[in-house]
FIRO-618507 format. One record per residue: z, y, x of N, C-alpha, C in turn. Coordinates in pm, whole numbers, padded with zeros to 5 digits, always signed. Layout:
N
ZYXZYXZYX...
This chain:
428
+02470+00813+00934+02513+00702+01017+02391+00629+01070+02444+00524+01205+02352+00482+01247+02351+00332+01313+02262+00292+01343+02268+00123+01331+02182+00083+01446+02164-00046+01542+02042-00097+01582+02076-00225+01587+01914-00291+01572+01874-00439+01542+01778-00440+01654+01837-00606+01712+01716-00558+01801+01604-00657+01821+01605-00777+01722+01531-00860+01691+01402-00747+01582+01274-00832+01619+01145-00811+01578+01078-00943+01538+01048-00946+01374+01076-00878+01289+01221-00854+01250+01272-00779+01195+01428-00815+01171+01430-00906+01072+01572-00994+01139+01544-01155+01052+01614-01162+00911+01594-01286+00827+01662-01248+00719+01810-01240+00708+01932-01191+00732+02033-01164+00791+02039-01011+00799+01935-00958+00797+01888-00800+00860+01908-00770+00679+01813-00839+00585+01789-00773+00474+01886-00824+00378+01982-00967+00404+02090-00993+00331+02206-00971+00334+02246-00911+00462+02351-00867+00509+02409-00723+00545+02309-00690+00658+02309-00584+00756+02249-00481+00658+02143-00422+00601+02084-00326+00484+02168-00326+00373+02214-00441+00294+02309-00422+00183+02441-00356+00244+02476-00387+00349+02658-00339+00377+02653-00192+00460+02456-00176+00536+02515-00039+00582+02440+00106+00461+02417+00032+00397+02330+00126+00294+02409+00131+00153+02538+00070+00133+02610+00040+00021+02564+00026-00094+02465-00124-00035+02371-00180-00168+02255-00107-00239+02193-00065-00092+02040+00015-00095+02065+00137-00173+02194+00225-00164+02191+00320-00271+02213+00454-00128+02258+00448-00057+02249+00509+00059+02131+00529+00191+02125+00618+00222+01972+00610+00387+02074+00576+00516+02025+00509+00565+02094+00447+00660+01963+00447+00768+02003+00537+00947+01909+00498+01065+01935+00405+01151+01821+00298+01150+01831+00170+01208+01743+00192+01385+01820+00226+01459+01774+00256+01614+01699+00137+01682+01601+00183+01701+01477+00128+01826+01463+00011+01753+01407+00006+01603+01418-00154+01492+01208-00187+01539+01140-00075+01572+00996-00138+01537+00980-00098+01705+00886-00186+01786+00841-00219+01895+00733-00168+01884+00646-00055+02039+00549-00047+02018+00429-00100+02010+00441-00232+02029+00326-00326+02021+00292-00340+01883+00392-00305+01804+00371-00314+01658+00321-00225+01546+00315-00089+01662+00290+00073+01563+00341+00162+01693+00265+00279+01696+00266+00357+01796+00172+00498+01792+00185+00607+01875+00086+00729+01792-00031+00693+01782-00080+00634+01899-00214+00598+01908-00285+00526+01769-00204+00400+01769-00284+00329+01618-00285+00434+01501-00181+00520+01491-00215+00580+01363-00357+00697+01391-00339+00671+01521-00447+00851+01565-00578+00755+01533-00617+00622+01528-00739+00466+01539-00762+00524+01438-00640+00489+01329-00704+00495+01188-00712+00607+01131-00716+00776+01162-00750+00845+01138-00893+00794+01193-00897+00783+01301-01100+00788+01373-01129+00699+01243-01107+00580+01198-01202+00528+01103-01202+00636+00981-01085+00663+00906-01092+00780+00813-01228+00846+00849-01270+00925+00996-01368+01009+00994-01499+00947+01016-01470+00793+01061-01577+00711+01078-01643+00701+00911-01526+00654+00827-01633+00642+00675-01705+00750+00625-01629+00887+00695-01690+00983+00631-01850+01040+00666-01833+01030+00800-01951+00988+00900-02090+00931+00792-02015+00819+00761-02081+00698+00727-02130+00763+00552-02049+00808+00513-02093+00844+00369-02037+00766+00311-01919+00638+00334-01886+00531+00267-01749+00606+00173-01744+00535+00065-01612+00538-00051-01481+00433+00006-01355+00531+00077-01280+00463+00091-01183+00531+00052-01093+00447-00014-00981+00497-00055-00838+00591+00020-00850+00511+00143-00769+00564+00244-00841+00717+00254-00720+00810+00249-00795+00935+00312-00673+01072+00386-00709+01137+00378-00658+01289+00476-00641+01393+00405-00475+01465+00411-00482+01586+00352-00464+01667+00471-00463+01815+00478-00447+01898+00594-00304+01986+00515-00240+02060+00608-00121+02156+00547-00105+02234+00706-00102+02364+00688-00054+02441+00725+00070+02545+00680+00198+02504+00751+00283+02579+00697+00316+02473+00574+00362+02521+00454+00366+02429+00326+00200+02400+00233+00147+02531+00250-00005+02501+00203-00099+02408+00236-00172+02359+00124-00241+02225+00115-00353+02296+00118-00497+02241+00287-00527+02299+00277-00661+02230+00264-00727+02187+00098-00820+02070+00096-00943+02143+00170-00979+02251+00190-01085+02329+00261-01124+02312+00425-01024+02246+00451-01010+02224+00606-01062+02064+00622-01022+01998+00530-01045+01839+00550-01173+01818+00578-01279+01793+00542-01423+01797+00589-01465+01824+00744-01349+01968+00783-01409+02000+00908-01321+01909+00975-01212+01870+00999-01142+01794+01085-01218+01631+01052-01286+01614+00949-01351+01483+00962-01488+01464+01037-01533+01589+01025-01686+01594+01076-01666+01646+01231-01560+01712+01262-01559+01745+01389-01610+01622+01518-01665+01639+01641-01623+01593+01736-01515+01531+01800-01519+01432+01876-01375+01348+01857-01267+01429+01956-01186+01394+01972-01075+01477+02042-01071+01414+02179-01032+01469+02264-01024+01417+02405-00906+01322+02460-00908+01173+02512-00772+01120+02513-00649+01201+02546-00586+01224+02486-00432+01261+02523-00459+01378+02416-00521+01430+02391-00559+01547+02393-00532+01629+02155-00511+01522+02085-00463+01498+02011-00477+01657+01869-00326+01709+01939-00248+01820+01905-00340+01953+01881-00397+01983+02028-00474+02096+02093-00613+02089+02000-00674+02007+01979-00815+01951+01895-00804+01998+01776-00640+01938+01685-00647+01992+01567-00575+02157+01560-00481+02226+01642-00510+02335+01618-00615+02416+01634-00727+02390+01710-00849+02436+01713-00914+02411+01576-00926+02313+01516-00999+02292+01440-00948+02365+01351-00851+02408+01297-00770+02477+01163-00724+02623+01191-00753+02638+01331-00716+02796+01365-00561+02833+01329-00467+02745+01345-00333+02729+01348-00242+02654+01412-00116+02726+01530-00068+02612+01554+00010+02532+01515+00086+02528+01366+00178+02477+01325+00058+02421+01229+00083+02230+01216+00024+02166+01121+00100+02045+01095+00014+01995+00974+00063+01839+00915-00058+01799+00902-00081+01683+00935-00161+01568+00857-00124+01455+00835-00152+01422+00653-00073+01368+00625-00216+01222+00537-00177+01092+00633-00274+01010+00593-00230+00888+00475-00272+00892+00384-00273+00770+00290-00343+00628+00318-00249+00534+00257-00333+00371+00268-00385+00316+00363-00308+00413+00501-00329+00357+00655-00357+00193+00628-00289+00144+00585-00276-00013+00572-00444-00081+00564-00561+00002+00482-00658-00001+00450-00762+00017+00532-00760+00090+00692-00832+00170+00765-00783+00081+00918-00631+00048+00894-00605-00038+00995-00540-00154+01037-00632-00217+01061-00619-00387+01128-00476-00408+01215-00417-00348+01301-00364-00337+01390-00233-00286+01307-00218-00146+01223-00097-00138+01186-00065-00196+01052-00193-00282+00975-00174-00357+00856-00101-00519+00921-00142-00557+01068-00102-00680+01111+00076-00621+01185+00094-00519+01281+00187-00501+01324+00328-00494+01233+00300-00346+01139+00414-00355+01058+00406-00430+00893+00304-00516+00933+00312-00619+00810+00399-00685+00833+00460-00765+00991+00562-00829+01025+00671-00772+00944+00698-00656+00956+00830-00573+00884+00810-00633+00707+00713-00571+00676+00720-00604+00537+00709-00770+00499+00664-00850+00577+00648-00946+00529+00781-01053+00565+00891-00979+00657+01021-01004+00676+01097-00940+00540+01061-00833+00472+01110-00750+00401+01094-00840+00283+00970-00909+00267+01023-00973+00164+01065-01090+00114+01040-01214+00248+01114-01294+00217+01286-01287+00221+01308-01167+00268+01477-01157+00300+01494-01053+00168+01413-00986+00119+01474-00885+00025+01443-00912-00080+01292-00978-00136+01209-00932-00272+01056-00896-00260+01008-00868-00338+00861-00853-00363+00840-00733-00413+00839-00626-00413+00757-00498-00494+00659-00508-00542+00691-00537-00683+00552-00597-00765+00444-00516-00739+00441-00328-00664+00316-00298-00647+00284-00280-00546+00338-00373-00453+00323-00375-00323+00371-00269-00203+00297-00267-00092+00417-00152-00015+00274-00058+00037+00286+00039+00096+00167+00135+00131+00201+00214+00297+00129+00227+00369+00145+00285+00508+00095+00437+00473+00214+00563+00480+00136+00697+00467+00205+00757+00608+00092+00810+00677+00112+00874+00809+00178+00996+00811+00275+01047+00863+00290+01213+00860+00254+01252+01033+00149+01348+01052+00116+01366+01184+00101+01520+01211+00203+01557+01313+00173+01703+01343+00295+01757+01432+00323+01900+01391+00420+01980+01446+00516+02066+01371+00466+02033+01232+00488+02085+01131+00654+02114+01139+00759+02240+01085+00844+02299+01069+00918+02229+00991+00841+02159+00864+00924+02136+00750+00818+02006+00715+00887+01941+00615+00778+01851+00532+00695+01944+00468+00575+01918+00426+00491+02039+00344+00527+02016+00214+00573+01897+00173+00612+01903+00008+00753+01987+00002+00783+02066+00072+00926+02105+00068+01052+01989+00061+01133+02016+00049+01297+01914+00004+01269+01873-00124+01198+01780-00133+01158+01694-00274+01223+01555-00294+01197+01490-00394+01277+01332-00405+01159+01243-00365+01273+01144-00331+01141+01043-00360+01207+00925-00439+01064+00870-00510+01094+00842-00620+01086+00663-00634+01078+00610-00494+01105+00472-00428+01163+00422-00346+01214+00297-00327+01271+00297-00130+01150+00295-00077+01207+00346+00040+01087+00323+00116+01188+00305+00307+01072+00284+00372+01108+00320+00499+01043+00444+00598+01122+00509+00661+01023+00562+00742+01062+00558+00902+00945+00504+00959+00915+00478+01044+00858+00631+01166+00918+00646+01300+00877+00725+01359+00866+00654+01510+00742+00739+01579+00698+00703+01696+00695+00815+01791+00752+00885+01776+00746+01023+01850+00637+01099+01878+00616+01151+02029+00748+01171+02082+00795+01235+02117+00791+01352+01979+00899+01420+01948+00990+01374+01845+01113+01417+01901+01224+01402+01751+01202+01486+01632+01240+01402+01546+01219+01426+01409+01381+01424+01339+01376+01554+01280+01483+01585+01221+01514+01566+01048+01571+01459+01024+01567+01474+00845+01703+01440+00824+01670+01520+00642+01798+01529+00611+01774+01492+00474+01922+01456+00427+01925+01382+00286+01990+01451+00154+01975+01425+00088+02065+01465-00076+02112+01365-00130+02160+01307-00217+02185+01218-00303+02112+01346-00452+02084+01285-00544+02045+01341-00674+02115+01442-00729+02264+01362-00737+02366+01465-00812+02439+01557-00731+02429+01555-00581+02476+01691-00516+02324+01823-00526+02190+01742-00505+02095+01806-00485+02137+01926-00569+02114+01845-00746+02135+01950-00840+02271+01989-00887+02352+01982-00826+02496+02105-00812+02436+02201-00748+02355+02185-00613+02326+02281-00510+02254+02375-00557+02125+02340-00579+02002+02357-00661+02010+02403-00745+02081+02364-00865+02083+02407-01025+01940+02333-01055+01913+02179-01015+01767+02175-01082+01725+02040-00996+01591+01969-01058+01576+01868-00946+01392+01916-00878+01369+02026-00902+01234+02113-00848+01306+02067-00666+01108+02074-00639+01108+02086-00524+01135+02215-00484+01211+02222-00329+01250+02320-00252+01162+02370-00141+01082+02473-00202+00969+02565-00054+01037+02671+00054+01001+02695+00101+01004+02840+00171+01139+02792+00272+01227+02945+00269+01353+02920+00383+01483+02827+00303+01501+02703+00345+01593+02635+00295+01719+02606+00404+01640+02697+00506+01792+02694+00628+01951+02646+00528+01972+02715+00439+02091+02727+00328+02166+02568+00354+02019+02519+00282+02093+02372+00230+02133+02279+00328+02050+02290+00418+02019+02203+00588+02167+02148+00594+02314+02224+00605+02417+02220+00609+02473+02129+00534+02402+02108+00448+02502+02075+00353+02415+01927+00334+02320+01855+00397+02232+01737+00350+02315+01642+00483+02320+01500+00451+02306+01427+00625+02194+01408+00674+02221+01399+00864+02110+01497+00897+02119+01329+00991+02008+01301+01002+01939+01191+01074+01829+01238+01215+01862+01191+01334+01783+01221+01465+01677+01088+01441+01553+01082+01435+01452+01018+01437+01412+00971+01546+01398+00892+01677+01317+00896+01783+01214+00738+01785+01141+00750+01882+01060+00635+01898+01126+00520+01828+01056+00459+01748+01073+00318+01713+01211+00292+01654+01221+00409+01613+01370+00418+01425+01309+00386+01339+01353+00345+01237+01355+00326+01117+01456+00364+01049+01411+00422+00936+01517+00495+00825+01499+00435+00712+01615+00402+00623+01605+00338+00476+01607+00475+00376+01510+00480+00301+01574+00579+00237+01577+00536+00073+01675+00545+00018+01666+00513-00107+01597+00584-00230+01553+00488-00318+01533+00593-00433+01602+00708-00455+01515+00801-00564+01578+00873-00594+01630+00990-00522+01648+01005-00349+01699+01073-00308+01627+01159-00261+01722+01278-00271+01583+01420-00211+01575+01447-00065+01505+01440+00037+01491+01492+00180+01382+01567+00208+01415+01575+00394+01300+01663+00370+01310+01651+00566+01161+01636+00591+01167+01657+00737+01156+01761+00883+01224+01790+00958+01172+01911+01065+01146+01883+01177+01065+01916+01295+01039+01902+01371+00997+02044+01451+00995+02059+01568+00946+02172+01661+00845+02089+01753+00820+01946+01750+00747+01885+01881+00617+01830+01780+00544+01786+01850+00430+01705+01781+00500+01566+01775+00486+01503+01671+00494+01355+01671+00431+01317+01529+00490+01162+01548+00410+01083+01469+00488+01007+01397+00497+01023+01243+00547+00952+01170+00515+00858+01048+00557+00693+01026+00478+00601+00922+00580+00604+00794+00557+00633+00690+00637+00599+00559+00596+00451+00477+00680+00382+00476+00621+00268+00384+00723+00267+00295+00612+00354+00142+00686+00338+00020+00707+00199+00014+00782+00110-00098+00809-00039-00192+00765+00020-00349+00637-00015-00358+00609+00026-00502+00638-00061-00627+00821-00044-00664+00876-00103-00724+00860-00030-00889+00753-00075-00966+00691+00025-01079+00782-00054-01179+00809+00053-01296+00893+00063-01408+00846-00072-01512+00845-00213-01547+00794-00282-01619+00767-00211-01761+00816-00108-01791+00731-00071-01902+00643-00006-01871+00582+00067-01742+00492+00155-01671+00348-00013-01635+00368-00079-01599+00329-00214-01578+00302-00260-01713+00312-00298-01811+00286-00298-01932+00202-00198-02023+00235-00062-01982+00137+00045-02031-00001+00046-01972+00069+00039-01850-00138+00040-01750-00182-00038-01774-00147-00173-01768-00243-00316-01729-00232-00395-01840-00106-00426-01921-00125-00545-01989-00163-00512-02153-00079-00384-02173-00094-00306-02321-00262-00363-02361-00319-00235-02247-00484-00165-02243-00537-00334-02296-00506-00441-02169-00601-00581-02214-00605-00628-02345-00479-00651-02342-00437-00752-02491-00468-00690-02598-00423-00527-02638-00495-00454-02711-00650-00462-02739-00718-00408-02635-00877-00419-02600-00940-00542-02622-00866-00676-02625-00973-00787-02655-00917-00815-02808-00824-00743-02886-00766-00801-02972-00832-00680-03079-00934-00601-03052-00999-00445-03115-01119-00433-03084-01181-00517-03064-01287-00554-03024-01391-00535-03113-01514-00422-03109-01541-00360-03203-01713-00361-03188-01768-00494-03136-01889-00478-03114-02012-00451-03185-02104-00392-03256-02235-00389-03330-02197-00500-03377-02259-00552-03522-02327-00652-03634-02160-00767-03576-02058-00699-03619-01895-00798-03639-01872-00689-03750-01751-00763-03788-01666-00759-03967-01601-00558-03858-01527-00592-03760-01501-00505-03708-01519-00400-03653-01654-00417-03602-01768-00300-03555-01866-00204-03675-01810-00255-03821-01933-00203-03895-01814-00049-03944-01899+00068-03918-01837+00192-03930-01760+00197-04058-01682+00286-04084-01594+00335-04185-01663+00392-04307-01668+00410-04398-01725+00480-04490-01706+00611-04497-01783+00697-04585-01777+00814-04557-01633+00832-04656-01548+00946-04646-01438+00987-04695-01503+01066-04800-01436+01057-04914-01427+01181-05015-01317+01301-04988-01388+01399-04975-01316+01514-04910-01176+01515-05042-01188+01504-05141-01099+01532-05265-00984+01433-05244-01008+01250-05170-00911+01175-05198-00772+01184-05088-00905+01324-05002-00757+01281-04848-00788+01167-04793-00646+01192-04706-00641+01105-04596-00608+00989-04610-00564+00927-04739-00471+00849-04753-00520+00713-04752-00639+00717-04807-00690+00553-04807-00755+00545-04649-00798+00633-04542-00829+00582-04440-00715+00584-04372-00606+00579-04368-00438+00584-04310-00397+00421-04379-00464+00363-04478-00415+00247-04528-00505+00169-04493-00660+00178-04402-00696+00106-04350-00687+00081-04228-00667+00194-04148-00643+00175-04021-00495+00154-03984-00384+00152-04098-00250+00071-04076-00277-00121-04115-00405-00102-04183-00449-00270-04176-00468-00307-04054-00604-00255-04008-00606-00281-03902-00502-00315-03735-00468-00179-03723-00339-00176-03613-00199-00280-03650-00155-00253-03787-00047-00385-03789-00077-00530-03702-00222-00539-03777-00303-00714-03792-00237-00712-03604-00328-00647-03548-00387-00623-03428-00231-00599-03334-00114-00558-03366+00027-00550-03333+00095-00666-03346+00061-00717-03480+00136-00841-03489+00049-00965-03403-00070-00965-03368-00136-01070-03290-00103-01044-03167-00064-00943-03126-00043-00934-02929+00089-00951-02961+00164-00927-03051+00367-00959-03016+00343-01098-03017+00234-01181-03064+00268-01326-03080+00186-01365-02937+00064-01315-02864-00002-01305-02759+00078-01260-02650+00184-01193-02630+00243-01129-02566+00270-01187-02412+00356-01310-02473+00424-01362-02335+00342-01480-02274+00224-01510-02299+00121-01563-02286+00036-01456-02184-00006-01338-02259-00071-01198-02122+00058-01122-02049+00165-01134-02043+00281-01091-01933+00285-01222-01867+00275-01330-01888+00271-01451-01767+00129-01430-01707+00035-01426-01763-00087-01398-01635-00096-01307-01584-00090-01197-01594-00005-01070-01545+00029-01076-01403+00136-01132-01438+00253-01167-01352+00185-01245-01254+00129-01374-01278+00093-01434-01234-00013-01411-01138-00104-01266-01150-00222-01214-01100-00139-01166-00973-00060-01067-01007+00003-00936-00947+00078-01056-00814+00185-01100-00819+00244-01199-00774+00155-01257-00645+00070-01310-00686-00038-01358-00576-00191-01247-00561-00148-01170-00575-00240-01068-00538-00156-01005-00413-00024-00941-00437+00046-00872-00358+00059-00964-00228+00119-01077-00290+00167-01204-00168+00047-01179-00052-00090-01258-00127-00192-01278-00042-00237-01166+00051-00203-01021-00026-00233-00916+00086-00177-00865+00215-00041-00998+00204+00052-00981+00309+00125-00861+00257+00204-00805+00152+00282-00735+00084+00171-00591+00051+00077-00579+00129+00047-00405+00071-00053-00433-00041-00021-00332-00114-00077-00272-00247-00278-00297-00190-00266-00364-00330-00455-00385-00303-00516-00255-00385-00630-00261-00269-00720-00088-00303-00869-00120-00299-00970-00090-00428-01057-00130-00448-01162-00111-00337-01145+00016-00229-01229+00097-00175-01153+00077+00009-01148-00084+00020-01067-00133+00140-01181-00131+00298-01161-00021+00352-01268-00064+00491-01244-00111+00618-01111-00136+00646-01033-00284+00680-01105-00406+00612-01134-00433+00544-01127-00535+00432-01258-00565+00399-01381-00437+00406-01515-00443+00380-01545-00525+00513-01543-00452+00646-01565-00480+00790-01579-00603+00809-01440-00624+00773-01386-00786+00831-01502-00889+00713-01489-00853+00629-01604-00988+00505-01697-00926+00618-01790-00782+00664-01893-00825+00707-01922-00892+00851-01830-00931+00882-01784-00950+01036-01857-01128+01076-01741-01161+00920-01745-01343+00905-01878-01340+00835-01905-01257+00748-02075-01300+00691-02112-01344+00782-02121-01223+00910-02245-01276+01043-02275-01391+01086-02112-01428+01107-02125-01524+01158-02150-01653+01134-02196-01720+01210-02266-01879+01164-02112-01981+01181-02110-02046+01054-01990-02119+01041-02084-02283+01043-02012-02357+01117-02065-02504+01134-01989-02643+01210-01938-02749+01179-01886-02817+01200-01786-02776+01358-01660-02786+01388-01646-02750+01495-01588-02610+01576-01684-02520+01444-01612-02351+01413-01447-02375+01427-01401-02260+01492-01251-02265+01431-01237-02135+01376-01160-02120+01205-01109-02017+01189-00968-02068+01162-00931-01868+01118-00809-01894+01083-00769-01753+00969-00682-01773+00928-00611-01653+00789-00573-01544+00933-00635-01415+00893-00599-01281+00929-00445-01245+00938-00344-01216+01032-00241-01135+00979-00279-01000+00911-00176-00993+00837-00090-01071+00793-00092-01146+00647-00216-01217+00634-00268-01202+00540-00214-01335+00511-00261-01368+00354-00165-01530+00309-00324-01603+00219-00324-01751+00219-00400-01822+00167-00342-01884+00060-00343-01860-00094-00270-01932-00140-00370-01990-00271-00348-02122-00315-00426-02202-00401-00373-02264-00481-00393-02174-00625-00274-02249-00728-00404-02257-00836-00387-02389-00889-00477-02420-00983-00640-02472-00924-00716-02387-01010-00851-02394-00969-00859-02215-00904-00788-02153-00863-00805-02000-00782-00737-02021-00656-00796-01891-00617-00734-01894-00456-00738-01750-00412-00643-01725-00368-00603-01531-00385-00587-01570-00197-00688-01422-00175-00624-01421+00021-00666-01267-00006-00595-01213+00066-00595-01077+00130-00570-00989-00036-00538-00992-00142-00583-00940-00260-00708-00973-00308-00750-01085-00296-00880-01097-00369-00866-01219-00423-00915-01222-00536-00952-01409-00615-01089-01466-00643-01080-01592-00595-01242-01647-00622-01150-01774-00649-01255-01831-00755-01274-02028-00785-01215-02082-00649-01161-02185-00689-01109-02296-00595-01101-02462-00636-01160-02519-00563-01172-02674-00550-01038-02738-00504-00896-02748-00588-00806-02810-00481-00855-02925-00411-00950-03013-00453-00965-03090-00378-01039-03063-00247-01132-02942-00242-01127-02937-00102-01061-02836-00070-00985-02740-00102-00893-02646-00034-00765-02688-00057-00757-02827+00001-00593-02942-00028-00483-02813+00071-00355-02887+00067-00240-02845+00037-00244-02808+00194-00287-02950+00277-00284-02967+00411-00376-02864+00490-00523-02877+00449-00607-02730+00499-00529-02610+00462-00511-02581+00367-00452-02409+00341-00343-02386+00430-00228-02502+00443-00095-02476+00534-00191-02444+00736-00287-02521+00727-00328-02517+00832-00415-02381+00935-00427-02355+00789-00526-02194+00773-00444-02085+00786-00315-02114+00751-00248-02004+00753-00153-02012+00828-00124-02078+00918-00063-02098+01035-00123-02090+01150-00219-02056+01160-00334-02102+01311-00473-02145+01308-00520-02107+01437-00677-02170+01412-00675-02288+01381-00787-02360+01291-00841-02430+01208-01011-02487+01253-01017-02602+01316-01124-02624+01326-01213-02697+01228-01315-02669+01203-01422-02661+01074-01436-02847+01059-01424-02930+00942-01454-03042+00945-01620-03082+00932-01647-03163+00914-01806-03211+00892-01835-03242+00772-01799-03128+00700-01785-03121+00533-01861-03019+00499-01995-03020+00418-02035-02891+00339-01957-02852+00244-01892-02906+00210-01811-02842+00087-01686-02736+00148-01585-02791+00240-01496-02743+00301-01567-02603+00395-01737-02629+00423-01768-02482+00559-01844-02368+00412-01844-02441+00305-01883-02375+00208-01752-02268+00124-01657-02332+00123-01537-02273+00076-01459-02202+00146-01522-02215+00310-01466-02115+00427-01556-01994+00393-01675-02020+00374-01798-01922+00368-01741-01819+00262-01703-01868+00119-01642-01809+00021-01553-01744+00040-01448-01779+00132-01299-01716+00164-01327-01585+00253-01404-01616+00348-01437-01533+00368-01510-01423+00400-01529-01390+00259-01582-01282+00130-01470-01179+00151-01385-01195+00141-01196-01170+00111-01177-01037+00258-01257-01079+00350-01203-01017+00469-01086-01058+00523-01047-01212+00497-00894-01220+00502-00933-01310+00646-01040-01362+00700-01039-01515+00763-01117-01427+00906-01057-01519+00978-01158-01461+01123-01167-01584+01221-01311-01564+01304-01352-01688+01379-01306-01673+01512-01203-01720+01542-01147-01780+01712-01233-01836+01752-01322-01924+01770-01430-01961+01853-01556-02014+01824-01602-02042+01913-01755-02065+01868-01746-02218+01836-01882-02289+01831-01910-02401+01826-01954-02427+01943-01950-02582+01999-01978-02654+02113-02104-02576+02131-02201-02601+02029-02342-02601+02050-02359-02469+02074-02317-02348+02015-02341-02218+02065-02279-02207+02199-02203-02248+02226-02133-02230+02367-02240-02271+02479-02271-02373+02437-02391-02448+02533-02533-02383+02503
């Protein structure tokens, strides 16, 4: 089935109403017709942030965002290098460049953490997500931009699940053909929940089958298995909701801390001084009764520590995600490097105007201040209630305060802040 909205961003009404009743309470994929504008995402921006992809590589720089190649279903990591180091492609010219480069005409490329590489589709369809979550919720691990770009036959992961909502977003312009499972027909069909390679003509019949064109959007729910086809070149954006398991969130991040400062095992402490040697004759048994000393002690101090490190936690994640304008923060950001070195340059001085980046958020709780995913110290008294609302609504002209062009200077570190104009005196 199929739907169109024709407000941008879609308003909250879109995510309290209209998504719950045509998706039967996000458990269904539902296509939402002509929902993203191309001013907002289009082939071109995703083809930008491939060029930076090959720009870091160029560069020799560590970025997280990166490029797989697939021909056919094969992953083909041997090819990536040359499509990064190549010569640039000719405008329009796209398609023709990369079958040259791979000596095939059927391809995929498939880009990760777009959000990271680009300014333009981190500000455009941040609108979406950042509608997404005041009308829906927060994905405690934020949301992620992955490109699918080519001519490709099939998805290269075969008819697999996926294992989040997500959206996917297409720009043509060619149509894109996908189709759905629910879990428990998959595996009636199947006998299994394995991904599906090779000729799956079979199942095609039996999935709902969704027409993709310019500026759709598709809901697709957890859990459900699809899979995409195409005969044309086009261009498609996925934005997982990295809605992670709170006991998965607890294992990675909070376990490892509270554990780790509570086992703390440094040289010349009661705790750091080694074990004695064992008598091979007594067994295992007396070092099993010290190290159940230990681990109890050390169990029973984090169950009582507990909800003390799950509130800061929380509290990190929360305004980490917020401030990044919903996407998942990535240590190795060149969106994010650029922009801090952009505002370094520049000379900030009474009169400057900046302002908060889309889609980025300024927020100042306590003595911290989280923008774009990043935290540094904060002065509420000079980053008051009134500057931050002001910062993050619009340009902001600089007061005659060292403290306030000092705490702009700091912010932006973040890559989150950018300068709308000069000063009188540079102008003159």
């Amino acid at each position: 089935m199929s739907s169109s909205t024709a407000a941008w961003p879609p308003p909250r009404a879109f995510w309290t109403d209209t998504l719950p009743e045509k998706t039967d309470g996000m458990t269904r994929p539902h296509l939402f017709k002509g929902v993203v504008p191309a001013s907002a995402a289009n082939p071109d921006a995703v083809l930008d942030g491939f060029a930076a992809i090959r720009r870091a590589h160029t560069a020799g720089l560590e970025i997280t965002a990166n490029a797989r190649v697939y021909v056919g279903e094969e992953h083909r990591p041997d090819l990536v290098d040359k499509v990064l180091a190549a010569d640039a492609w000719p405008k329009g010219g796209f398609p023709a460049w990369m079958q040259k480069q791979i000596g095939a005409e059927r391809f995929s490329l498939v880009l990760n953490t777009l959000e990271s590489v680009s300014e333009p589709l981190a500000a455009g369809l941040g609108e979406f997500v950042g509608a997404l979550i005041d009308g829906w919720g927060l994905p405690a691990g934020g949301a992620e931009l992955v490109a699918f770009v080519g001519n490709y036959s099939g998805t290269a992961f075969g008819v697999h699940e996926g294992y989040e909502n997500a959206f996917l977003t297409h720009y043509g312009p060619g149509t894109k053909d996908f189709y759905c499972w629910p879990a428990d027909e998959y595996r009636k069909l199947t006998g299994g929940t394995d991904p599906l390679y090779g000729d799956y003509t079979w199942l095609l019949e039996h999935g709902e089958h969704f027409a993709l064109e310019h500026g759709d959007a598709l809901f697709l729910p957890e859990r459900v298995f699809h899979v995409g086809r195409q005969s044309e070149f086009s261009v498609s954006v996925a934005i997982p909701l990295y809605t992670f398991p709170d006991a998965a969130i607890a294992r990675a991040w909070i376990a490892p801390d509270l554990l780790g400062a509570l086992l703390v095992s440094e040289p010349d402490t009661d705790a750091g001084r080694p074990s004695p040697m064992q008598p091979l004759t007594a067994g295992p048994d007396e070092l099993a009764r010290r190290l159940t000393t230990v681990t109890a002690a050390a169990f029973t101090a984090a169950a009582e520590q507990a909800p003390a490190a799950a509130a800061e936690h929380a509290h990190q994640r929360w305004h980490t995600v917020l401030s990044n304008g919903g996407w998942q923060q990535t240590d190795h950001d060149l969106a994010r490097d650029e922009a801090a070195a952009a505002f370094a340059a520049a000379s900030l001085a009474p009169g400057t105007s900046v302002a908060v980046r889309a889609p980025y958020r300024l927020m100042v709780t306590g003595e911290q201040a989280f923008l774009r995913g990043c935290e540094t110290a904060a002065d509420p008294a000079v980053l008051t209630t009134d500057l931050v609302e002001r910062l993050n609504t619009g340009p902001t002209t600089l007061p005659d305060d060292p403290n306030v062009i000092a705490a702009i200077r700091t912010l932006g570190a973040t890559g989150g802040l950018t300068l709308t104009t000069t000063t009188t005196e540079e102008t003159e």
